[in-house]
C-alpha positions in Angstrom: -46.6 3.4 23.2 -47.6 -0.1 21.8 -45.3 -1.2 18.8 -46.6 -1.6 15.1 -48.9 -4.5 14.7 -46.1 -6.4 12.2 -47.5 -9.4 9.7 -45.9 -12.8 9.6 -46.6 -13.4 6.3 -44.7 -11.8 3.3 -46.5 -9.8 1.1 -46.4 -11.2 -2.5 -46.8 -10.2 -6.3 -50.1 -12.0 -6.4 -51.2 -9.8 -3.5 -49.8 -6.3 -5.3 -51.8 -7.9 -8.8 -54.9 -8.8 -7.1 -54.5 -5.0 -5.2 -54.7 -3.8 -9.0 -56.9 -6.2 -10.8 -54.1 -7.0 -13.2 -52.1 -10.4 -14.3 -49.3 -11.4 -12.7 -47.2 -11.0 -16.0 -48.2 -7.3 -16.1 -46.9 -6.6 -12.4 -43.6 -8.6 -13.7 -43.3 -6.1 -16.5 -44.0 -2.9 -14.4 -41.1 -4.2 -12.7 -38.6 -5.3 -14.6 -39.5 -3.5 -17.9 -42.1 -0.3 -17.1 -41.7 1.5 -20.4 -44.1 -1.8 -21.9 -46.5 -0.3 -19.2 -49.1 2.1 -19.8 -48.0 5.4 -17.1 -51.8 5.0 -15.4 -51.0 1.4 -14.6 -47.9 1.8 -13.5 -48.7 4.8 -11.2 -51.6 1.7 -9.5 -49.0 -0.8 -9.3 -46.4 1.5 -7.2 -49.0 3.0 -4.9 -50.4 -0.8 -4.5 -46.7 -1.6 -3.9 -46.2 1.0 -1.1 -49.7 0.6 0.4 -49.2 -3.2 0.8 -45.6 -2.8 1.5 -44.3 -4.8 -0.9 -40.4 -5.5 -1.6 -39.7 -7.0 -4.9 -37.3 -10.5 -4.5 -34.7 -8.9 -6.5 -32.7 -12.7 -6.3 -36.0 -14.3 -8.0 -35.7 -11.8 -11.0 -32.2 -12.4 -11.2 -32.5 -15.9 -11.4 -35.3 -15.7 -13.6 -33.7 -13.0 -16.1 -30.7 -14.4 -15.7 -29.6 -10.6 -15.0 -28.4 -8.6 -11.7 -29.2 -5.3 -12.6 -26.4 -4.3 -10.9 -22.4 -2.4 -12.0 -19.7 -2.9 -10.1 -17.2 0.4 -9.6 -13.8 0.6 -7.8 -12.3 3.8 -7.2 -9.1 4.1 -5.3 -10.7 6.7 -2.1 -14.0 7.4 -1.8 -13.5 11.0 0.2 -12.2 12.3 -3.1 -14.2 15.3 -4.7 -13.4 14.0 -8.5 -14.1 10.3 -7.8 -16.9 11.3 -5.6 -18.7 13.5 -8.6 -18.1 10.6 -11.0 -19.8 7.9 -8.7 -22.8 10.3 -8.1 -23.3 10.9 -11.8 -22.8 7.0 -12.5 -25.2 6.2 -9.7 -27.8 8.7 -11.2 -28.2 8.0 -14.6 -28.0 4.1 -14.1 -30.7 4.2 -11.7 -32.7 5.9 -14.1 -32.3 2.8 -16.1 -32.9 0.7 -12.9 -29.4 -0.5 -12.4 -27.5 -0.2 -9.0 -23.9 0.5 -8.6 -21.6 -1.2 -6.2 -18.7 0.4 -5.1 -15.6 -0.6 -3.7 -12.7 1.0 -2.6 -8.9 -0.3 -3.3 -6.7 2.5 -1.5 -4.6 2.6 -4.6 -3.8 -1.0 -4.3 -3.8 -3.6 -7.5 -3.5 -6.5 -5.2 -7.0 -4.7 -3.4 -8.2 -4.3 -6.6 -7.9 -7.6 -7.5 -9.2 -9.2 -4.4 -12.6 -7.0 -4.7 -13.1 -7.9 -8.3 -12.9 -11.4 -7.6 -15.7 -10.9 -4.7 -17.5 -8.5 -7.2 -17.6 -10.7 -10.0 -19.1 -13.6 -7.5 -22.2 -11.7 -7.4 -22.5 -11.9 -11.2 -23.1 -7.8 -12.2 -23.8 -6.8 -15.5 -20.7 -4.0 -15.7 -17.3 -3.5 -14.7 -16.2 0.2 -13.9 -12.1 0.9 -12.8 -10.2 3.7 -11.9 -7.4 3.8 -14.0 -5.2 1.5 -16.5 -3.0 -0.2 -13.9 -3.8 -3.3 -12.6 -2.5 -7.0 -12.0 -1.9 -9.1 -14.2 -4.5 -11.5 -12.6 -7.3 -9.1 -13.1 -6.9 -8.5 -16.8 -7.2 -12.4 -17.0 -10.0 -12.4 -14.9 -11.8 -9.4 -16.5 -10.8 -10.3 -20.0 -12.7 -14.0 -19.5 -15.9 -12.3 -17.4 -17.9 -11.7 -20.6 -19.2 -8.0 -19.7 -18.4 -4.8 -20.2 -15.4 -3.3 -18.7 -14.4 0.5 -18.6 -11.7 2.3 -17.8 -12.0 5.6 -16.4 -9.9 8.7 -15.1 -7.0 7.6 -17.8 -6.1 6.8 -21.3 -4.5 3.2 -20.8 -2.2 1.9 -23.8 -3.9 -1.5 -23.8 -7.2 -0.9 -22.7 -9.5 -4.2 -21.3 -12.1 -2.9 -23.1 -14.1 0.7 -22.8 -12.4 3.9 -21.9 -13.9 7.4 -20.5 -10.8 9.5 -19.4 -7.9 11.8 -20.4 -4.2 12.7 -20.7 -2.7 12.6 -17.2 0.4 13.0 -19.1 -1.0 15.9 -21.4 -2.2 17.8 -17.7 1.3 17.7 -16.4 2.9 19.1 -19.2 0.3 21.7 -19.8 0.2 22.8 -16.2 4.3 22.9 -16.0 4.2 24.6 -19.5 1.8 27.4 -17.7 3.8 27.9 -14.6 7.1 28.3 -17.2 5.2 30.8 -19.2 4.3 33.2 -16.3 8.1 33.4 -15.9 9.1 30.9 -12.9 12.1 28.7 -13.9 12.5 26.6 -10.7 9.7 24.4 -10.4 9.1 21.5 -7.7 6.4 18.6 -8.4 5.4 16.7 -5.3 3.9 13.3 -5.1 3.4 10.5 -3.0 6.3 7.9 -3.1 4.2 5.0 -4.7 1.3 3.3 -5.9 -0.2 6.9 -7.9 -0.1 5.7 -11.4 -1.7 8.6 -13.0 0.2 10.9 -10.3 3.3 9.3 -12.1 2.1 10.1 -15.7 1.5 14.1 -14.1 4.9 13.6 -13.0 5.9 12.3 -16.6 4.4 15.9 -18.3 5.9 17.7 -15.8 9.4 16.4 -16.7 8.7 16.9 -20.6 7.7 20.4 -20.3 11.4 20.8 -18.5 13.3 18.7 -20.4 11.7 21.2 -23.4 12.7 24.3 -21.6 16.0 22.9 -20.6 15.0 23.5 -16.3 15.5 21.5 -13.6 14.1 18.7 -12.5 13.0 18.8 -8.2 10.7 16.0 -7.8 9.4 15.4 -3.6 8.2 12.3 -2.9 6.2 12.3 0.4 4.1 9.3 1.9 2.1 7.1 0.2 -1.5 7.6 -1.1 -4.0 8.7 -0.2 -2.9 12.1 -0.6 -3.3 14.0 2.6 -3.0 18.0 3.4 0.2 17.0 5.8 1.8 16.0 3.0 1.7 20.0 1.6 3.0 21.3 4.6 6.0 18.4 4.8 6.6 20.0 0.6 7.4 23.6 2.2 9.4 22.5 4.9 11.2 20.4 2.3 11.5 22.8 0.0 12.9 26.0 2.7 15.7 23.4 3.2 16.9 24.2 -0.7 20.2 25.9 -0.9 18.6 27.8 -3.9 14.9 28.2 -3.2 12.1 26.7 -5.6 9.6 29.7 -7.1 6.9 27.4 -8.0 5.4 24.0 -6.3 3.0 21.9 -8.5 1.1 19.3 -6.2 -0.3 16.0 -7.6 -3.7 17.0 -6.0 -5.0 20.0 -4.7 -5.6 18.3 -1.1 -1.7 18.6 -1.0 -1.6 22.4 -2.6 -4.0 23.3 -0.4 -2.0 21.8 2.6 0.7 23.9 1.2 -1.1 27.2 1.2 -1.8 26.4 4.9 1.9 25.7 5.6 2.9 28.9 3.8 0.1 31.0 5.3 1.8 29.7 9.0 5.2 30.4 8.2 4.4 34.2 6.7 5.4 33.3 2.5 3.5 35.4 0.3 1.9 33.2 -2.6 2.6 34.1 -5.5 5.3 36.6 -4.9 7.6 34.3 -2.9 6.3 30.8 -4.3 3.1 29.7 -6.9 1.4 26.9 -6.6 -1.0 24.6 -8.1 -2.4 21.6 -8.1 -5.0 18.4 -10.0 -8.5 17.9 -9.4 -10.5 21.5 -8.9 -12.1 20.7 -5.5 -14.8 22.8 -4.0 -11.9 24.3 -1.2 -9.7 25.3 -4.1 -11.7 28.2 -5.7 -12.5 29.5 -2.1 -9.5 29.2 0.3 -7.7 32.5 -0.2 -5.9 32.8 -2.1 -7.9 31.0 -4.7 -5.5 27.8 -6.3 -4.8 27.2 -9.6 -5.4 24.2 -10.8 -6.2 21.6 -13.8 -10.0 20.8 -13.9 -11.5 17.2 -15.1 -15.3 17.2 -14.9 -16.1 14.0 -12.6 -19.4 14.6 -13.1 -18.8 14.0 -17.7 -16.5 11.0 -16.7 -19.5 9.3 -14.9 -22.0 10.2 -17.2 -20.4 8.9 -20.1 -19.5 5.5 -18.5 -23.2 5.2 -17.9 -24.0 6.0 -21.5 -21.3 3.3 -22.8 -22.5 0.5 -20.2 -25.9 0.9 -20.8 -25.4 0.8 -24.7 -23.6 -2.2 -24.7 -25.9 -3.8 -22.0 -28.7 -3.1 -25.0 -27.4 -4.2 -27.5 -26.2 -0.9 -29.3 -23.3 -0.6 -31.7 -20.6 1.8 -30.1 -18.7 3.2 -32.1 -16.0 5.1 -30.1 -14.8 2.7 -27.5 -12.5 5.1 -26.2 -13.8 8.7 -25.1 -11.7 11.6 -23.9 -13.1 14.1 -21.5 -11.0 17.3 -21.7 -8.8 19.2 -19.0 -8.6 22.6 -18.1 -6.3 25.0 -16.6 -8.6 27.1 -14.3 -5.8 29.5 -13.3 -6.8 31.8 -10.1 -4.5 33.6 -7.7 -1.8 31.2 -6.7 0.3 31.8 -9.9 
C-alpha cells in the first residue's frame, strides 16, 4: 500500500476564503465570532475547512485578539466520579462557547497547586477554576494580581479569591451524622485520611457537631493519605473489630472507602445494617448498585460545572453577576446500608 500523497505547503485562510468566494475578514469572523455569520456561510466555510484540511493557527488569533480562548481547572484526582462529572459539564458548555479547558491535577497538594498555576497562568487563559478554598499563600497573591476570573468550586471558602460554585461540607457532615443518630445508632465512627482533605476535615467538623449536640462519642480513624482508596475501607473494619465496645455505624469521607468497607465486611461475614451501617460522600455510580445499595450524601457534579461555566462566561462578556457566590444543594440519598 503506497502512503498518502502529503503537501509541503500549509494550507492557509486565503486558500479556505478563495475555496468560498468570501473576504478574508469574513473567514476571521466564522472563526473567532460565527454568530456575526449568516448559518449558510458558515456551513461553506467548515466544509471548505475540512475539504482543504485546514487547521486554524490558534497562537495567531491569540496574539491578534489578545485572547486564549482557553480555562484553566485543577481538581485534586481526576479518577473521581464527582470531579470527573464537573470537568465534563465544564468542558461541554464552554466548548459550546468555543473555549477549551485545561486541566491539571494537584493530588491534594497546595504546594502542586501552586506550582501548576504558575505554569497555567504562563500560558495566559482567560479563567481560573479550583477545587476547594485551601490553598498557599503564594497562590492567592498570584491569583489575586492575575486579572481574570477565579472560582472556587466543591466548597464554601470564608474568604473567597473571587467566584464561588459549591456547598456546606460542614452542613453534609452534620446532616449525615444527624441521620445515622436518628435511625437509632449511638456509636458512630467517621474515617478519613490522615492529611491534606480539607473539605474531608469540614465533614469531619459536622460530624463532631452533630455529637457534640447529642452528647455521643467521638471515634475519628485516620488512615493514609489522599487519594482515598477502597483499602482504606477495609483497614476501617479491621480497626474498628479491635474496639473493646464495638462501633454500630461507620461514616466514610467518600464512598470509595464505604464501599471498600462493604467489601471488608461482606469477607469477614458482618451483616450491614444489623451489625454495622455505613455511609459515605459523593453518590458514585458503584454505590446505588453494589449490594447492598450505600447510603450516601449526593452533590450534583454535573450543576457544579455547569454553573462555573455560566459564571466564567458572564464575566468573560462583560455581564453584571450578581450572586458571586452560588450554593448547589446536598442530599441524603439513603438506601440499604442504614
Amino acid at each position: 500500500m503506497s502512503p498518502e500523497k502529503m503537501s509541503h505547503h500549509p494550507i492557509k485562510m486565503k486558500d479556505v476564503a478563495d475555496r468560498v468566494e468570501v473576504s478574508l475578514m469574513t473567514i476571521s469572523r466564522a472563526l473567532n465570532t460565527p454568530d456575526k455569520v449568516s448559518r449558510q456561510t458558515l456551513k461553506k466555510i467548515k466544509e471548505a475547512m475540512v475539504d482543504l484540511g485546514y487547521v486554524p493557527n490558534l497562537i495567531a488569533g491569540t496574539l491578534s485578539s489578545k485572547k486564549s480562548r482557553f480555562v484553566g481547572a485543577l481538581v485534586p484526582y481526576l479518577n473521581s466520579s464527582p470531579f470527573t462529572d464537573t470537568i465534563r459539564s465544564l468542558a461541554n458548555h464552554l466548548r459550546e462557547h468555543h473555549y477549551q479547558l485545561l486541566i491539571g491535577s494537584t493530588n491534594y497538594s497546595v504546594h502542586e497547586e501552586e506550582a501548576l498555576l504558575m505554569s497555567i497562568l504562563g500560558h495566559r487563559p482567560e479563567a481560573i477554576v479550583l477545587t476547594g478554598g485551601l490553598h498557599s499563600s503564594n497562590s492567592r497573591n498570584i491569583l489575586n494580581q492575575a486579572g481574570i476570573p477565579v472560582v472556587e468550586i466543591w466548597d464554601l471558602p470564608k474568604k473567597p479569591i473571587d467566584l464561588v460554585v459549591g456547598y456546606s461540607n460542614h452542613d453534609s457532615g452534620y446532616q449525615i451524622t444527624r441521620r445515622m443518630i436518628q435511625r437509632g445508632y449511638t456509636s458512630i465512627v467517621y474515617a478519613i485520611t490522615s492529611s491534606n482533605d480539607d473539605r474531608g476535615e469540614q465533614r469531619l467538623r459536622g460530624y463532631i457537631s452533630a455529637l457534640e449536640e447529642f452528647g455521643l462519642p467521638i471515634l475519628v480513624e485516620r488512615i493514609g493519605n489522599p487519594p482515598v482508596q477502597m483499602e482504606q475501607g477495609i483497614q476501617a473494619i479491621s480497626n474498628i473489630l479491635a474496639y473493646e465496645q464495638k462501633p454500630d455505624a461507620l461514616i466514610c469521607v467518600s464512598d470509595t472507602m464505604a464501599v471498600g468497607s462493604i467489601f471488608e465486611c461482606q469477607r469477614r461475614k458482618i451483616n450491614i445494617p444489623k451489625d454495622i451501617a455505613i455511609a459515605g460522600f459523593g453518590d458514585f455510580e458503584i454505590s446505588s448498585n453494589i449490594v447492598p445499595s450505600l447510603t450516601t450524601v449526593s452533590v450534583s457534579g454535573h450543576e457544579i460545572g455547569l454553573k462555573t461555566a455560566k459564571l466564567i462566561l458572564k464575566r468573560l462578556q462583560n455581564q453584571p453577576v450578581n450572586n458571586s457566590i452560588l450554593k448547589v444543594s446536598s442530599n441524603i440519598i439513603e438506601r440499604e446500608t442504614i
